[in-house]
C-alpha positions as CSV (number, residue, x, y, z in Angstrom):
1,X,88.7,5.6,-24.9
2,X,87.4,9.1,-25.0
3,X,84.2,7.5,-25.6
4,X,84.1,5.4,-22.7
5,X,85.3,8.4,-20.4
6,X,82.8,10.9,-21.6
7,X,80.1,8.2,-21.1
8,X,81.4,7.6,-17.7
9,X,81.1,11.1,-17.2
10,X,77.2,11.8,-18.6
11,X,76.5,8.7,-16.2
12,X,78.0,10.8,-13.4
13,X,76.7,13.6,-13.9
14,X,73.0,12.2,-14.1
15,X,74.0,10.6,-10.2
16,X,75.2,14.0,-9.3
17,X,72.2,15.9,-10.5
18,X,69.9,13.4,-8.8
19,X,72.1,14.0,-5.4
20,X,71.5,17.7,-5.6
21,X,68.0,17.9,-6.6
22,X,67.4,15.8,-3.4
23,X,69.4,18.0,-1.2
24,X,67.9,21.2,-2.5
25,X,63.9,20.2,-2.9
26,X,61.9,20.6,-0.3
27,X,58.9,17.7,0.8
28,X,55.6,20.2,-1.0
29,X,58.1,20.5,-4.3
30,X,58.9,16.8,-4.4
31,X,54.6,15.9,-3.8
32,X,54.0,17.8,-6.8
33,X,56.7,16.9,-9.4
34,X,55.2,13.1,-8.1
35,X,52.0,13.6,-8.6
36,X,52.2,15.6,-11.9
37,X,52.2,13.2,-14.8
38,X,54.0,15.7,-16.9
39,X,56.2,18.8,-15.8
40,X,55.9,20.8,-19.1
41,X,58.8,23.3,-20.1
42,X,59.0,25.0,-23.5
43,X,62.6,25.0,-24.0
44,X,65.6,22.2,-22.6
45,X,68.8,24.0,-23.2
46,X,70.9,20.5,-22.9
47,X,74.6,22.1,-23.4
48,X,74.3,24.8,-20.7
49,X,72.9,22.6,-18.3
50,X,75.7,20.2,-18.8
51,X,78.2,22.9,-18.3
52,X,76.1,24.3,-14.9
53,X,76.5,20.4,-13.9
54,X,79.9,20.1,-14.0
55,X,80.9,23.1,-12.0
56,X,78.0,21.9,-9.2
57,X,80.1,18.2,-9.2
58,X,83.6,20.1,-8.5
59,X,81.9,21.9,-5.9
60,X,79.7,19.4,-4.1
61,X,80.5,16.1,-3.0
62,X,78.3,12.5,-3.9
63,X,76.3,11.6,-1.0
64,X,77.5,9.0,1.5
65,X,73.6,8.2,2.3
66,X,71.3,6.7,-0.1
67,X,67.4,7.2,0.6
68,X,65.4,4.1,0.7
69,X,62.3,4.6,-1.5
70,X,59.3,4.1,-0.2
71,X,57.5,2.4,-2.9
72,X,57.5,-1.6,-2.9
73,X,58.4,-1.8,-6.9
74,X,61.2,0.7,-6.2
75,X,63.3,-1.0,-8.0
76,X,61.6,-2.2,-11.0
77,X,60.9,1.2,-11.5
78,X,64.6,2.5,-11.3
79,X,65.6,-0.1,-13.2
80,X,62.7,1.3,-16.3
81,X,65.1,4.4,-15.4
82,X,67.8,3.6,-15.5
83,X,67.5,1.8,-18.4
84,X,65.3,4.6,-20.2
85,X,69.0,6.5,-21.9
86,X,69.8,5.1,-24.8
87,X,73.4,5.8,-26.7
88,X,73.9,5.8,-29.8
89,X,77.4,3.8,-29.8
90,X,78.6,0.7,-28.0
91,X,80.8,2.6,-25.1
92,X,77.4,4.3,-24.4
93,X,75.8,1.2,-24.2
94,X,78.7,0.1,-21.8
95,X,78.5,2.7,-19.8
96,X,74.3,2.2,-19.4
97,X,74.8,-1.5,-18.4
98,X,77.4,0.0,-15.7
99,X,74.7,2.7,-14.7
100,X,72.1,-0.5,-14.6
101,X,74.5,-2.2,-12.3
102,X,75.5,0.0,-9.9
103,X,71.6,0.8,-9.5
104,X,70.7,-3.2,-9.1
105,X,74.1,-4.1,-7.1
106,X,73.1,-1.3,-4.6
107,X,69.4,-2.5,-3.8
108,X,68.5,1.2,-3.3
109,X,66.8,3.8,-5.6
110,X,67.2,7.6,-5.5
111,X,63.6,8.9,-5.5
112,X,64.8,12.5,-6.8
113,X,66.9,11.0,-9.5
114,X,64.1,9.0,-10.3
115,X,61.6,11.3,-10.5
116,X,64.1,13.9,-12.4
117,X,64.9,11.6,-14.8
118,X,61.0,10.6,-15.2
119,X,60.2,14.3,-16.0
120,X,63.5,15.1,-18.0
121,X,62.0,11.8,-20.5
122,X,57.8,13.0,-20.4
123,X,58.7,16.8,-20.8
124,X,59.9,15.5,-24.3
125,X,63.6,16.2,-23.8
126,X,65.5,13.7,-25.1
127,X,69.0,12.6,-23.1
128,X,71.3,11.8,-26.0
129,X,74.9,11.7,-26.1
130,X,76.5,13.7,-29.0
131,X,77.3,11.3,-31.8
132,X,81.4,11.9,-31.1
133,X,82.6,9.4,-34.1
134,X,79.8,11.0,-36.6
135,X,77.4,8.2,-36.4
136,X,75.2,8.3,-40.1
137,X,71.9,8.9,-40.1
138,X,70.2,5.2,-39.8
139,X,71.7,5.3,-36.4
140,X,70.2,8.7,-35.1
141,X,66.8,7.4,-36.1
142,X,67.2,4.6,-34.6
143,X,67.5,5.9,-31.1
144,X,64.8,8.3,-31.9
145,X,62.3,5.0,-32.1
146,X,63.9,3.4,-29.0
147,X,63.6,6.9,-27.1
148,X,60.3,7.1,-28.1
149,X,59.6,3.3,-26.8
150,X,61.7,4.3,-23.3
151,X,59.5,7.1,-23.0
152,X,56.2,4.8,-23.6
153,X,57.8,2.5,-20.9
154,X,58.7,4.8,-18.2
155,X,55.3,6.9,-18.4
156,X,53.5,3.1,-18.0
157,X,56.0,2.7,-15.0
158,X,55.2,6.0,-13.3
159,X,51.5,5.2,-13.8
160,X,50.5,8.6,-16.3
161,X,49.2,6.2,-18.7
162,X,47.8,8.1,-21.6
163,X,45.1,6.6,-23.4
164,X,44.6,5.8,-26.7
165,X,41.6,7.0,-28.7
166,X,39.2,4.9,-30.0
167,X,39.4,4.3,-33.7
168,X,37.5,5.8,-36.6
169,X,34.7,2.9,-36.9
170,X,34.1,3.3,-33.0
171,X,32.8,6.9,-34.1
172,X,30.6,5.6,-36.4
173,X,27.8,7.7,-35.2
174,X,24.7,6.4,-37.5
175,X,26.5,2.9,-36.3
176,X,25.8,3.3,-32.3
177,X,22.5,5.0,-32.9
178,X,21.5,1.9,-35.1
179,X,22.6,-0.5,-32.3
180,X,21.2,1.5,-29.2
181,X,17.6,0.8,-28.0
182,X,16.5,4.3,-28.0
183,X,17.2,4.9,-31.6
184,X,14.5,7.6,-32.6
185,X,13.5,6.3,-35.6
186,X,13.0,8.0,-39.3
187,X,10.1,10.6,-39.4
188,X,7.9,10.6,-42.0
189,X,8.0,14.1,-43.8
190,X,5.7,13.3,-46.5
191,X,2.0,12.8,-45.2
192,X,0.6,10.3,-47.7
193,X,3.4,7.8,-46.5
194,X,2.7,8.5,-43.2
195,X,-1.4,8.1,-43.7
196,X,-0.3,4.6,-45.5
197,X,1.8,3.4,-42.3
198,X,-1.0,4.0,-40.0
199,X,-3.5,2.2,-42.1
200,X,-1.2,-0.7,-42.6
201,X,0.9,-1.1,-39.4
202,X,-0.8,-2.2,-36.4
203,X,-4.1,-1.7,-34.1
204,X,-5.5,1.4,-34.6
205,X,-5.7,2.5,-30.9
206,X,-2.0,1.0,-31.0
207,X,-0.4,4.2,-29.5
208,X,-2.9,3.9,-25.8
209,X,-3.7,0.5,-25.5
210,X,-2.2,-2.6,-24.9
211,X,-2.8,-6.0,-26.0
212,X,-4.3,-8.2,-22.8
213,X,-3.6,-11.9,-21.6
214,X,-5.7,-14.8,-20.1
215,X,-5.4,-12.9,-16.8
216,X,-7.5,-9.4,-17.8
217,X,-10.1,-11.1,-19.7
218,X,-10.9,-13.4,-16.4
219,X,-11.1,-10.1,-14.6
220,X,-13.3,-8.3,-16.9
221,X,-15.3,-11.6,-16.4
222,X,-15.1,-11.4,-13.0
223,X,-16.1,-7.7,-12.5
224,X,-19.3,-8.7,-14.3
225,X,-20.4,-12.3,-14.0
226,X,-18.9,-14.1,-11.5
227,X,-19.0,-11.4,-8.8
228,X,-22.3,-9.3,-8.9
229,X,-24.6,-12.4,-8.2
230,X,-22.1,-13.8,-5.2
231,X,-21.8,-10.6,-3.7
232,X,-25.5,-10.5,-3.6
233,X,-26.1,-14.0,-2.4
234,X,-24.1,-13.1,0.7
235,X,-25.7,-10.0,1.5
236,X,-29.3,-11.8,0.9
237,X,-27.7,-14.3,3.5
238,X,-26.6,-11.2,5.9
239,X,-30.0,-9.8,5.8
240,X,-31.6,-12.6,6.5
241,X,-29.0,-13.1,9.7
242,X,-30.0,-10.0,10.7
243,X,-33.7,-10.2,10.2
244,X,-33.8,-13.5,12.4
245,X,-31.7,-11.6,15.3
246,X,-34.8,-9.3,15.4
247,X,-36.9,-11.5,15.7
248,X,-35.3,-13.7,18.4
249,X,-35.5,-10.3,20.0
250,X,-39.3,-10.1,19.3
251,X,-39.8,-13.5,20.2
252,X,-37.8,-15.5,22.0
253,X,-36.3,-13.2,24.3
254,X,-39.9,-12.4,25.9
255,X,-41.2,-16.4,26.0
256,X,-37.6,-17.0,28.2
257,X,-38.5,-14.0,30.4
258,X,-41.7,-15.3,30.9
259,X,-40.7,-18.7,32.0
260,X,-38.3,-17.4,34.0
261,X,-40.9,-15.6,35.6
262,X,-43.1,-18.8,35.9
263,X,-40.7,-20.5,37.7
264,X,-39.5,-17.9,40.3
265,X,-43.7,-18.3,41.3
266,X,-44.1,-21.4,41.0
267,X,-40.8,-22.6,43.2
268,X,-40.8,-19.5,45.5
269,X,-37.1,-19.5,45.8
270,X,-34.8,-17.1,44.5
271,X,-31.9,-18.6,42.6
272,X,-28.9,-17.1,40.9
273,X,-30.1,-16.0,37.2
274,X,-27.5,-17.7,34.9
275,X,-25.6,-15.2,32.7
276,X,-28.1,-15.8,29.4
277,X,-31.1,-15.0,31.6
278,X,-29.2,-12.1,33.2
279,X,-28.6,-10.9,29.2
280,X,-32.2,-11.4,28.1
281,X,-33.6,-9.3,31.3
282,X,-31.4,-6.7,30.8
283,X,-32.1,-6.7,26.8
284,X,-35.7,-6.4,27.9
285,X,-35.2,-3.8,30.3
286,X,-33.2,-1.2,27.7
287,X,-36.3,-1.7,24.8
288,X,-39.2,-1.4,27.0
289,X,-37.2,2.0,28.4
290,X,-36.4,3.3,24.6
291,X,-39.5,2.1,23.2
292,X,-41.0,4.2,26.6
293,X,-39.3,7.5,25.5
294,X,-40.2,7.1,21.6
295,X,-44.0,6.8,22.3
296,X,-43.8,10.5,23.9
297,X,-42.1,11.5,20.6
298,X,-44.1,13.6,18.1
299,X,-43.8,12.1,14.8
300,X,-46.0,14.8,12.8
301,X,-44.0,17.3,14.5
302,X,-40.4,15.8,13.2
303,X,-42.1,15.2,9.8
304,X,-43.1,18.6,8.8
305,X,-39.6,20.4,10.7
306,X,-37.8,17.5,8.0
307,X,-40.6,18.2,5.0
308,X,-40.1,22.2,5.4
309,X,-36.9,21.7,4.1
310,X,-35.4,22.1,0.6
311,X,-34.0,18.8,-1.3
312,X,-30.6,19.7,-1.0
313,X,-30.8,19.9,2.2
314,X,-32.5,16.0,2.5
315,X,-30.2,15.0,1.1
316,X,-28.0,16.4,4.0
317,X,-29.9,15.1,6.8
318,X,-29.9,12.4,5.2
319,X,-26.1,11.5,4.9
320,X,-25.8,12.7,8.2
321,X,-27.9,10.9,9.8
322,X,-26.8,7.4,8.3
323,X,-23.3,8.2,9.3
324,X,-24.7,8.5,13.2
325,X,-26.2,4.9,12.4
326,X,-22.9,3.8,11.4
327,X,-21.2,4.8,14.2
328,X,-24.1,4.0,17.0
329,X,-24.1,0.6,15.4
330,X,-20.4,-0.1,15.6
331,X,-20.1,1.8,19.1
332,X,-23.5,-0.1,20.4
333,X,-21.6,-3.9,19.6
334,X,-19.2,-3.0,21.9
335,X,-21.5,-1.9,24.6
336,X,-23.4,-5.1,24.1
337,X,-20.7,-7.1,24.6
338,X,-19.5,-5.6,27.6
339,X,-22.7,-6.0,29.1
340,X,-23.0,-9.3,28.2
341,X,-19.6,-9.9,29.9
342,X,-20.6,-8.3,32.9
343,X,-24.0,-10.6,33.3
344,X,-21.5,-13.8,32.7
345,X,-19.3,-12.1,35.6
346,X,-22.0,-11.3,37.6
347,X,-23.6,-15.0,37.2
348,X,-20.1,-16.7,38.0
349,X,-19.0,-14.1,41.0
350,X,-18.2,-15.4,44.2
351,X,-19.9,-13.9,47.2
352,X,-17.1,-11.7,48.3
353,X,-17.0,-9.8,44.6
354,X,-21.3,-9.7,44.3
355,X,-21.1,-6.2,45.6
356,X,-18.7,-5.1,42.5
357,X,-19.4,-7.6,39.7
358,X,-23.6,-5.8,40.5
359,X,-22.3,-1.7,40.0
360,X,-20.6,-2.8,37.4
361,X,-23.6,-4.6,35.5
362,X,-25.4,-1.4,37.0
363,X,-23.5,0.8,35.1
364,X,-23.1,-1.3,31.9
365,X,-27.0,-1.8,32.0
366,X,-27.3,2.0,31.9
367,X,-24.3,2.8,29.3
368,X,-26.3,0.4,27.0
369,X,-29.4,2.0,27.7
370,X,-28.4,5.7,26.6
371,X,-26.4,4.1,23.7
372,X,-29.6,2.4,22.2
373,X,-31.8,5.4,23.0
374,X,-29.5,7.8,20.5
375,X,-29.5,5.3,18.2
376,X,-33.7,5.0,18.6
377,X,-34.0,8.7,17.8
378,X,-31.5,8.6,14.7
379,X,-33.3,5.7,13.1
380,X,-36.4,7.1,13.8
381,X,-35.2,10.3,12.4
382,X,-33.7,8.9,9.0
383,X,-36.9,7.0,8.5
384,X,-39.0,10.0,8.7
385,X,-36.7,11.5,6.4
386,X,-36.8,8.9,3.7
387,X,-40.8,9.0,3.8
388,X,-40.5,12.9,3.2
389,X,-38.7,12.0,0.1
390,X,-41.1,9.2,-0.9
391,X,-44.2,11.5,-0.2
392,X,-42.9,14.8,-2.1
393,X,-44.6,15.1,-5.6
394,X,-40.8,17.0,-6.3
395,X,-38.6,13.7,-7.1
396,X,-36.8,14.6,-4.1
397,X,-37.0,10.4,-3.4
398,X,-35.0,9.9,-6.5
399,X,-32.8,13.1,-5.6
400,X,-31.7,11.7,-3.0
401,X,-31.2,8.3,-4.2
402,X,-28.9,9.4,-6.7
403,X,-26.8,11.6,-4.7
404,X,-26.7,9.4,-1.2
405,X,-25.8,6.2,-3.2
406,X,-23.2,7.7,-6.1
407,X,-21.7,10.1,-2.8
408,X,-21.4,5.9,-1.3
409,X,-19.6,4.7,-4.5
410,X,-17.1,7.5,-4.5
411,X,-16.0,7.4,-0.9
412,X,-15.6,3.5,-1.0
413,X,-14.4,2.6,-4.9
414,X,-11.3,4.7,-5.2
415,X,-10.0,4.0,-2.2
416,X,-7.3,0.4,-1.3
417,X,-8.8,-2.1,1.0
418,X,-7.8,-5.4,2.2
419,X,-9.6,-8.4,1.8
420,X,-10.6,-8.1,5.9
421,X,-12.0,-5.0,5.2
422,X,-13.7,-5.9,2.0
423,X,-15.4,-8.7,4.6
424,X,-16.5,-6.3,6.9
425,X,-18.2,-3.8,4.2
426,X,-20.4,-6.7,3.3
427,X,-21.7,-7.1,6.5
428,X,-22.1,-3.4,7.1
429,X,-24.3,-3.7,3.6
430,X,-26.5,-6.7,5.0
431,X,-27.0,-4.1,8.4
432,X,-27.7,-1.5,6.2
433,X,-30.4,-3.0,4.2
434,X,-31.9,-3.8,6.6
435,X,-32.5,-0.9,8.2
436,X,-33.9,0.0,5.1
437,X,-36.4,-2.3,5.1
438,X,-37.7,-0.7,8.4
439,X,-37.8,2.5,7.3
440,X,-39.9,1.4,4.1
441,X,-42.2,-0.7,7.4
442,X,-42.6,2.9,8.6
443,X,-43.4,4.5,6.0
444,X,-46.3,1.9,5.0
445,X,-47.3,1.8,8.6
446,X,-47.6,6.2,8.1
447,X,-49.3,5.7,4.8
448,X,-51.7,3.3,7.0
449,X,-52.4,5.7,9.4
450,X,-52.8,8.9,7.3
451,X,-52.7,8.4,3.2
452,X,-56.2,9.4,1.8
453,X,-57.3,7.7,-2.0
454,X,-54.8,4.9,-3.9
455,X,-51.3,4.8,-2.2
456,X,-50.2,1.1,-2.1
457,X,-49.4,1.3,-6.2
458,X,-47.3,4.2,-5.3
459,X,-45.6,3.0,-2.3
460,X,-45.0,-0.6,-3.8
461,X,-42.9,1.6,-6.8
462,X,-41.4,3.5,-4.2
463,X,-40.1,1.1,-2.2
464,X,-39.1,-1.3,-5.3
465,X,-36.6,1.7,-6.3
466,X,-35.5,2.1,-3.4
467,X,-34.3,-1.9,-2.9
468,X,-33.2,-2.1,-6.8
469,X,-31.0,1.2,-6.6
470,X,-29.3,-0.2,-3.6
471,X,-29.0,-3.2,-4.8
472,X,-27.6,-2.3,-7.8
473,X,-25.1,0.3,-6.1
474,X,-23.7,-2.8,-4.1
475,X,-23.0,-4.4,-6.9
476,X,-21.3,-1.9,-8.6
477,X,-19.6,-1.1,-5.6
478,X,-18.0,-4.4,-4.4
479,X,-17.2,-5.4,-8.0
480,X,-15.1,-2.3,-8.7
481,X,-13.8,-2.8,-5.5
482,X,-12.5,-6.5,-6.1
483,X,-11.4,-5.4,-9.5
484,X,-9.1,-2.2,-8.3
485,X,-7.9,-4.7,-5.0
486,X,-7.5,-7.8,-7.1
487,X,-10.2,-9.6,-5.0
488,X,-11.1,-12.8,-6.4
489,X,-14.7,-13.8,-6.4
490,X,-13.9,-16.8,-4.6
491,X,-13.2,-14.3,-1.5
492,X,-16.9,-13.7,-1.4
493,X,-17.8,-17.6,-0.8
494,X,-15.6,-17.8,1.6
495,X,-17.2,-15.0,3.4
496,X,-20.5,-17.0,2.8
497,X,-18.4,-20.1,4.5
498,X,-17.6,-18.1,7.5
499,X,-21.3,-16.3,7.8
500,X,-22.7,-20.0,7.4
501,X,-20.2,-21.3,10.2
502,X,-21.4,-18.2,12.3
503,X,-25.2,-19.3,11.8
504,X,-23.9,-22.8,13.1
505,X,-22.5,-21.4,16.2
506,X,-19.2,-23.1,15.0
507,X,-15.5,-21.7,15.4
508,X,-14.4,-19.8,12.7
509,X,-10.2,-19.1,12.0
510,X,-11.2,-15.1,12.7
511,X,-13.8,-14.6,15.6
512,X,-13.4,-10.5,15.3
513,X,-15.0,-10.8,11.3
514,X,-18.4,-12.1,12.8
515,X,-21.7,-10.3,11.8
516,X,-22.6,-8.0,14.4
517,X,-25.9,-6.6,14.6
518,X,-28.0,-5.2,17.6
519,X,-31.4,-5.5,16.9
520,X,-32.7,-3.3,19.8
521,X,-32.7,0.0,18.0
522,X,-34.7,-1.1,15.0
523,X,-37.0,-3.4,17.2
524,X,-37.7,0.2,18.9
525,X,-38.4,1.9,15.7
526,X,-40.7,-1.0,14.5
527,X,-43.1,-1.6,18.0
528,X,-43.3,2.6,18.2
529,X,-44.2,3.1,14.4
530,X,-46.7,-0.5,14.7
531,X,-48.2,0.1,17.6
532,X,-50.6,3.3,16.6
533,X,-51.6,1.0,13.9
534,X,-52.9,-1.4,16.3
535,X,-54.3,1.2,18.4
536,X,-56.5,2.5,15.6
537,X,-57.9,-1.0,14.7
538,X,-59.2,-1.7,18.1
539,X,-63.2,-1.3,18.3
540,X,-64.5,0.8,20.5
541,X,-65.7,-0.8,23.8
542,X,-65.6,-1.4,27.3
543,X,-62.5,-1.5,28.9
544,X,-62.3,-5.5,29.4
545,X,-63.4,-6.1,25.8
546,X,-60.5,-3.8,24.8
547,X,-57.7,-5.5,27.0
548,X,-59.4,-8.9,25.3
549,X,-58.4,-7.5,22.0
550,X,-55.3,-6.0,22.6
551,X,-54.1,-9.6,24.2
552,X,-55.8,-11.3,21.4
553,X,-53.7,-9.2,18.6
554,X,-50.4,-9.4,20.5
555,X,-50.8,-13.5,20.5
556,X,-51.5,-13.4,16.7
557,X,-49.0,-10.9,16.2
558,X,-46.4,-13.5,18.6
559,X,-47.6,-16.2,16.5
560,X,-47.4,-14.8,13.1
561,X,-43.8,-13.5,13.9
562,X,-42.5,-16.7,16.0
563,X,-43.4,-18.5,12.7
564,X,-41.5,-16.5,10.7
565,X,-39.1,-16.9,13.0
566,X,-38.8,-20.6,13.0
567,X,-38.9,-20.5,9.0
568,X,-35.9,-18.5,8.9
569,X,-34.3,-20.2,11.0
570,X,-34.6,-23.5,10.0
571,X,-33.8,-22.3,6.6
572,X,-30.9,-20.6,7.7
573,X,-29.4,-23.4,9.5
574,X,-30.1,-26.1,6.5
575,X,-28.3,-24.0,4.1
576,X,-25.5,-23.5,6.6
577,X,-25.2,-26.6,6.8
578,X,-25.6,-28.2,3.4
579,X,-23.0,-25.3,2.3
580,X,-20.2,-26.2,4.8
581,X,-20.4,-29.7,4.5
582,X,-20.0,-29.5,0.7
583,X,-17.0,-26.8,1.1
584,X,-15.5,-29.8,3.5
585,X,-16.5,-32.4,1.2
586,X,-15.4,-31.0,-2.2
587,X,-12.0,-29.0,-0.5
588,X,-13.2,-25.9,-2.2
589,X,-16.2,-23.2,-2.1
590,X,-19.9,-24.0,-3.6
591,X,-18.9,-21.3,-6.3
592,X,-15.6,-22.5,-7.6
593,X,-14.7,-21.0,-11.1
């Protein structure tokens, strides 16, 4: 009985505590002692505190309220709690099942009991009755090991889960180092094993290079084989483009002037031009003017400013003036076209809109005009350059060679371009060689004119080099290109496909990649550097004897070149043809690895 009563009265006086530590803590208090998984004290003086708890329950009063907890597994966790005192004998027991159900009957958990109790079981303290009856010593450690296990249980409740460390083989350092990727293998401290192991183990440039696949050794092939002789193919085929635009300029565009002529006599009525003859008058109208202003140009007087000069400085001239060319060429398209557009306008104008659609071919006649004029003098200029370099006795020819074309491969190799730009560097090539084939014209038609003993051995080397080291550069140039762009050779036919389709004045996919090339500027350079040559084969007679020779040159000359003319392009168009009907037929390129 006394039993039962004092375990009634430790039961109490837990409720009671709880009650007054509710009362007395204040919200910031009651945050902390929550969120703390352990409130550590050094010392739990259980008797004292018993007697301070009994004197507080005479004085105070149990609450009449009971605080709702705000935590969902309130309960569960009160009863964890509750049910975390243990006694050691059966009225202790009793009197926890009667603390268990007056917490479960009630539906409603005291949040400072709860919390007290929590930190009264983690601070290590242990809430044990006094063992009134002299309980033996079996039964004390029993309620040690199921303290130990409410302890283990409330702290899971609570959520301060302690975790268990890892076990001894876990730590097995040489083991995790073993089974990690990054394992730094042994080093070799004794240098004859070491010599051994790289004699027997592996490649010997092992450490820097890497084994290659089916995929490297076709572009190794491809940078040397399959690309080189396609890349000149379509360049050859770009020249030759170009070369028969000059001379449709040379020929054709005179013999439709002239029968235009014809028949503005012979009908004596004045009709619209149509937009082509409107193009071809006004084509003849900017040569004849630049062609004008070069003849009153002193050639001697250029070469000798250009020849006073020291190599080095060539070779700057030189690069300057090709990138003017560049740029005239590019800019004097576009002027091209927009003349051309404004003789189609002008042709198709109503009468209302003559007066503007005529200022505005006005001014596009005269735009044109100053644009091939520049580009005259620059031509003319680089040409006289390169025949100071190919006259020196100083190698400044090969100087310059070197430098211009190995300046060319650094500025182009090393840099990323698409397979659109790729397309329009081989055109620019095609333009570019052959504006060095007039510059070697005018330097034979110079050496013609002014060379004293045996030149043509000379010149023939000299001009050889010159076509051999820029062919070779474009070589090199586009293949390293492909290979650092991953550009298959096959991109090169079909550039040859689309060039072809361009010959045959069919559609291509992309209009804007077209070859564009204005002959005017060259065909300027050409008639002002061929015409002394002429001049000084003329014999010496009477005026109408000379104006017989002069017209009987300039039909041989027209006959000579509207032959070549038709040669190229016939040849041009049966290869155009024969090529795009076998890309149709066979679904792929002529060149198909």
């Amino acid at each position: 009985m006394g039993l039962r009563s004092s375990g009634r009265k430790l039961s109490f006086d837990i409720l009671s505590e709880a009650a007054s530590v509710e009362d007395a803590a204040d919200s910031r208090l009651f945050r902390r002692f929550n969120s703390l998984p352990t409130h550590r004290h050094t010392e739990v003086s259980m008797p004292k505190n018993r007697k301070r708890k009994k004197h507080k329950k005479k004085k105070q009063s149990s609450p009449d309220f009971a605080v709702i907890s705000e935590d969902p597994v309130s309960d569960s966790n009160a009863e964890s709690a509750a049910s975390g005192v243990v006694f050691g004998n059966r009225s202790d027991a009793n009197c926890q099942s009667y603390v268990v159900s007056v917490c479960a009957s009630s539906t409603i958990t005291v949040a400072a009991a709860e919390n007290g109790y929590n930190n009264i079981i983690n601070n290590g303290g242990e809430l044990r009755q006094r063992n009134v009856a002299g309980n033996d010593e079996a039964e004390s450690r029993e309620e040690e090991i199921s303290v130990e296990k409410q302890q283990q249980r409330s702290s899971e409740a609570n959520g301060s889960v302690v975790t268990k460390l890892e076990t001894a083989e876990s730590l097995d350092w040489k083991r995790l180092m073993a089974e990690d990727p990054n394992y730094m293998y042994h080093v070799e401290t004794s240098p004859l094993k070491y010599f051994m192991e790289e004699m027997y183990t592996g490649n010997s440039l092992q450490s820097t290079t890497t084994l290659g696949d089916e995929k490297e050794r076709q572009r190794v092939y491809d940078t040397i084989f399959r690309l080189p002789w396609r890349c000149e193919l379509l360049i050859d085929v770009g020249f030759f483009v170009c070369f028969d635009s000059f001379l449709s300029l040379l020929t054709i565009m005179p013999t439709r002037i002239l029968l235009t002529l014809w028949r503005l006599l012979h009908t004596r009525q004045f009709i619209r031009p149509s937009a082509a003859e409107l193009c071809d008058f006004a084509c003849f109208v900017v040569l004849a003017c630049a062609v004008t202003l070069l003849e009153g140009t002193d050639i001697s007087l250029i070469y000798h400013m250009i020849r006073g000069q020291g190599t080095i400085k060539l070779y700057v001239v030189y690069n300057v003036l090709e990138i003017f060319d560049k740029l005239c060429q590019s800019f004097g398209g576009d002027v091209l076209q927009t003349l051309f557009n404004s003789a189609e306008g002008l042709a198709n104008c109503t009468e209302e809109n003559m007066r503007f659609w005529i200022w505005r071919f006005i001014s596009d006649q005269a735009l044109a005009m100053a644009a091939t004029i520049v580009h005259s003098f620059i031509l003319l200029a680089q040409a006289i350059t390169l025949s100071t370099c190919i006259v020196a006795h100083n190698n400044a020819l090969l100087a310059l060679l070197v430098s211009n074309n190995f300046a060319e491969i650094k500025s182009n190799v090393f840099k990323r371009f698409s397979k659109d730009n790729i397309h329009s560097l081989v055109y620019a090539d095609s333009i570019e060689r052959f504006h060095i084939s007039a510059f070697l014209l005018f330097v034979l038609a110079q050496n013609i004119l002014e060379a004293e003993g045996p030149w043509f051995e000379s010149f023939l080397f000299n001009a050889l080099l010159v076509f051999v080291c820029e062919m070779l550069i474009d070589i090199i140039k586009h293949s390293f290109l492909a290979k650092f762009n991953d550009i298959k050779p096959i991109a090169y036919s079909e550039f040859l496909e689309d060039l072809c389709k361009q010959t045959l004045n069919m559609q291509t996919e992309n209009g804007k990649k077209n070859l564009t090339f204005v002959p005017l500027a060259p065909a300027c350079v050409v008639i002002r550097v061929l015409t002394p040559v002429f001049a000084a084969r003329l014999p010496c007679t009477p005026l109408p004897w000379r104006l017989f020779w002069i017209l009987l040159l300039s039909a041989m000359t027209y006959v000579m070149l509207a032959s070549l003319k038709v040669m190229i392009g016939m040849g041009l168009q049966r290869h155009a043809t024969w090529y795009v009907k076998r890309c149709q037929k066979r679904k792929h390129h002529l060149h198909f690895d």
